[in-house]
N, C-alpha and C positions, 0 to 999 in steps of 0.2 A: 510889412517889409516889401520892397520894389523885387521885379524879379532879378533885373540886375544885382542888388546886392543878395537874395537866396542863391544865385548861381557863383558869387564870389567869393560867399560863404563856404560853401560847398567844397568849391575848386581848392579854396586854401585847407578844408579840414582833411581833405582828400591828401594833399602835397602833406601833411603833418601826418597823414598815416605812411606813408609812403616811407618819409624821414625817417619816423621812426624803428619801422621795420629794418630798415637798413644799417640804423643806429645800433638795434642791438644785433646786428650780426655782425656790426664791427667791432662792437665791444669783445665778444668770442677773440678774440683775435689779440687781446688785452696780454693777456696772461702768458701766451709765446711769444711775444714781442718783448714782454718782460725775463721772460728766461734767459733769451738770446742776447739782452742787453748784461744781463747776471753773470750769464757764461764768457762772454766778450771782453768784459772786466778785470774775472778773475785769472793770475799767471798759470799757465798748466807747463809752464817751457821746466821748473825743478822737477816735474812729477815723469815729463816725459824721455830726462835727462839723467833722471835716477832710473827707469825700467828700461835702457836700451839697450845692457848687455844683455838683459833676459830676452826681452820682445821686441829686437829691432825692429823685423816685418811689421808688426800690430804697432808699434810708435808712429813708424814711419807713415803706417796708412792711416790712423786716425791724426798723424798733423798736416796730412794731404786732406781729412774731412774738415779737419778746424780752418783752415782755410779758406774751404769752400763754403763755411758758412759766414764767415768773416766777408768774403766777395759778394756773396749773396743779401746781405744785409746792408754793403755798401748801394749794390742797384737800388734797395728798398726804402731807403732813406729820403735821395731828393723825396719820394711819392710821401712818406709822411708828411717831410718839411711845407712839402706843395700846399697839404691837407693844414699844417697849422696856416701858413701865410692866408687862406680863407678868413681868419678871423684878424680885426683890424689891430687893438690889443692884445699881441703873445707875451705869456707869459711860462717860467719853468713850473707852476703850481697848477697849469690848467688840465683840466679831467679829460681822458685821451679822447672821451666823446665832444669835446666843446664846439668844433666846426658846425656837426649835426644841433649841437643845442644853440647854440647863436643863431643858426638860420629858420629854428623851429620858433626862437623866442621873435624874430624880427617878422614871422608869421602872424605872430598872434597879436603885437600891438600893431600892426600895419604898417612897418619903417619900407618894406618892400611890397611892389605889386607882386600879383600872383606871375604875370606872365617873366617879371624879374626875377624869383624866386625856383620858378621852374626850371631857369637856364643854369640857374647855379645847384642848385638839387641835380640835377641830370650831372654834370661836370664833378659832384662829392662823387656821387653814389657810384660813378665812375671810379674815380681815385681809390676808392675803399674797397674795392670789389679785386682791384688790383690789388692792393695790398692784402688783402683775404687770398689772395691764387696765389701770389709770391711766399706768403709764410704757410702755405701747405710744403712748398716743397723745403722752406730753410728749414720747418720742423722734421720730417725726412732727415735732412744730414744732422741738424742737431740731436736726433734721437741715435742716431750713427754714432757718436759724438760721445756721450755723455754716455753710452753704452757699452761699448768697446774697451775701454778705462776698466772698468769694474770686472767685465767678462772675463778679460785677460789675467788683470792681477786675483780675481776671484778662483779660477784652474791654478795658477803657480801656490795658491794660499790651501787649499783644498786635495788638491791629486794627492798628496801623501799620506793626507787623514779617509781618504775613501778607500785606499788600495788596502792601508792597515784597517780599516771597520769591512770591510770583505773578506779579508784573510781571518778575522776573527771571527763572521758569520762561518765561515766552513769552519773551522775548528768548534763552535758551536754546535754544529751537525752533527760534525763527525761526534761528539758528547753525546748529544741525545740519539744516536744510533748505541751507543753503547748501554746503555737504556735498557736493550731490548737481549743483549748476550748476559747466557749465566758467566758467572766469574770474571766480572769486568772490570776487577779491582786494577789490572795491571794499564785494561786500554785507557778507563777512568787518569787513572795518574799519570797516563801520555798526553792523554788530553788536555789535561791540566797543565801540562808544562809548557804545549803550546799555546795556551792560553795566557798563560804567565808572559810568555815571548810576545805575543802579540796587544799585551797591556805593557809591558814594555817600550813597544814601539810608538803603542799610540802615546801615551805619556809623554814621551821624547818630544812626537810631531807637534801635541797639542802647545807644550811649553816654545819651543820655536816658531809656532803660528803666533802666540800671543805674544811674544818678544819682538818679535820683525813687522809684527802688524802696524805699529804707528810708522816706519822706514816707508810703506809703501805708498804714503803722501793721499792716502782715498780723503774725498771730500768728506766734513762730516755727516751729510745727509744720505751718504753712499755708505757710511762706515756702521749704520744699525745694523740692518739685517745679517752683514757680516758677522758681528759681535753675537747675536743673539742667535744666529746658527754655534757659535764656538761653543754657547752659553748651553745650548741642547747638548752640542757634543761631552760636554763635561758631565750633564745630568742625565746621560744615557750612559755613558759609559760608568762600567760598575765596578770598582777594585772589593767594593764590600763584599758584592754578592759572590766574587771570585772566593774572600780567602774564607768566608763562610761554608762554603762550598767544601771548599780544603780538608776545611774540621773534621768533617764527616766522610771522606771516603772511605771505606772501609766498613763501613755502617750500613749496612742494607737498607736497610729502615728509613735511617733518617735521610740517605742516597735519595730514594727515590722519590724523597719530599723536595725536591729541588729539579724536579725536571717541570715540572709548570713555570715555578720560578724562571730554568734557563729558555725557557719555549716562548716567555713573555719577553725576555730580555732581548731573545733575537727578533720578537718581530719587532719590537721599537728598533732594536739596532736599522733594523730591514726600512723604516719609516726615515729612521733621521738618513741614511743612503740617498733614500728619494728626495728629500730634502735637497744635499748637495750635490747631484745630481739636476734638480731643477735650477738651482741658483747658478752652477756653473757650463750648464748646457753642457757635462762633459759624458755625453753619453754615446 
């Protein structure tokens, strides 16, 4: 092989690493281009139209953020289109890499010289680099976006069932303090009756949480963790181990077989707290 063709050899395997590097750091870029397209799509004007008596302020400013990702997608566009027009046949089935692989493939059978090939490699890898620095920042407001929605209706879905599984950890307490007094037959069965009131309460919240909850229009992909926080709350909360409890006051005996039982029950109560507390940031 002449040295001319080992150096042209070279030169193009070189341009084909280069491609490729670049290919897949545009590919990265795949997957937020497609949410943004997803989000873009779907109406959020009923969902934001049904929570406005509650959360004017939080509506109003995530459809000043739906906006701005709406605008920002419009500058980002021509630079895609730019990037298909690269290829001579566009098509709506073409793989978001095809620009990088048409010029990779015209590499490898020879359709372009190296020094041709370069001009247009330098002008992609250009293009793509920009659309990699634009969807950092669209994903920024889209994570605004797509998180605010949930935040919001997750505190108005939640406060009622935290402030009742709190009032009922201190009446817990105040139980297993009573534990510790002779003749506790009387504070026991005060205990109990706020304990009674405060299953009560949560009863109430829980059925109103599960009634209202398809009203508040959350996407389905937003709507698990929701459901399967409720789903704890249901199997943490214990009317069993209450009226079991009941049986026995008065019982010395069989009383104070139920203070582990109520010592377990609060710390899970104390766990699933933490729980909605982390999902609704309302701390």
């Amino acid at each position: 092989m002449a040295n001319n063709e080992r150096r042209d050899l070279a030169e193009r395997e070189l341009l084909i690493a280069e491609l490729e590097e670049a290919r897949n750091k545009y590919l990265e870029c795949e997957p937020i281009i497609q949410a943004i397209k997803q989000f873009l799509t779907k109406k959020h004007g009923d969902v934001f139209e049904k929570q406005a008596s509650l959360h004017f302020k939080a509506v109003r400013y995530i459809s000043f953020q739906e906006q701005d990702v709406k605008n920002s997608y419009k500058e980002l566009h021509p630079i895609l289109e730019e990037m298909r027009r690269k290829r001579e046949n566009i098509s709506e089935d073409d793989p978001f890499d095809a620009s990088f692989l048409d010029l990779i493939a015209s590499l490898d059978n020879g359709e372009f010289g190296v020094s041709e090939v370069t001009e247009k490699k330098e002008h992609l890898i250009r293009l793509s680099n920009d659309v990699c620095k634009k969807l950092d920042g669209i994903r920024l407001q889209l994570n605004c976006v797509i998180g605010i929605i949930p935040k919001a209706i997750r505190l108005e879905i939640f406060q009622n069932l935290l402030r009742a599984f709190g009032d009922l950890q201190l009446t817990l307490a105040q139980i297993l303090t009573s534990f510790k007094l002779k003749n506790n037959d009387s504070t026991l069965v005060e205990g109990m009756k706020n304990w009674a009131a405060n299953n009560g309460t949560i009863t109430v919240f829980l059925t109103e949480t599960i009634l209202n909850l398809p009203g508040y229009g959350i996407e389905e992909e937003q709507i698990k963790p929701i459901d399967d926080l409720l789903n704890r709350s249901i199997a943490v909360y214990s009317p069993e181990l209450f009226f079991n409890f009941v049986r026995v006051i008065g019982k010395a005996e069989e009383t104070i077989d139920y203070k582990e039982k109520i010592e377990d029950h609060q710390r899970l109560l104390g766990i699933l707290i933490d729980e909605i507390w982390n999902m609704t940031e309302y701390k």
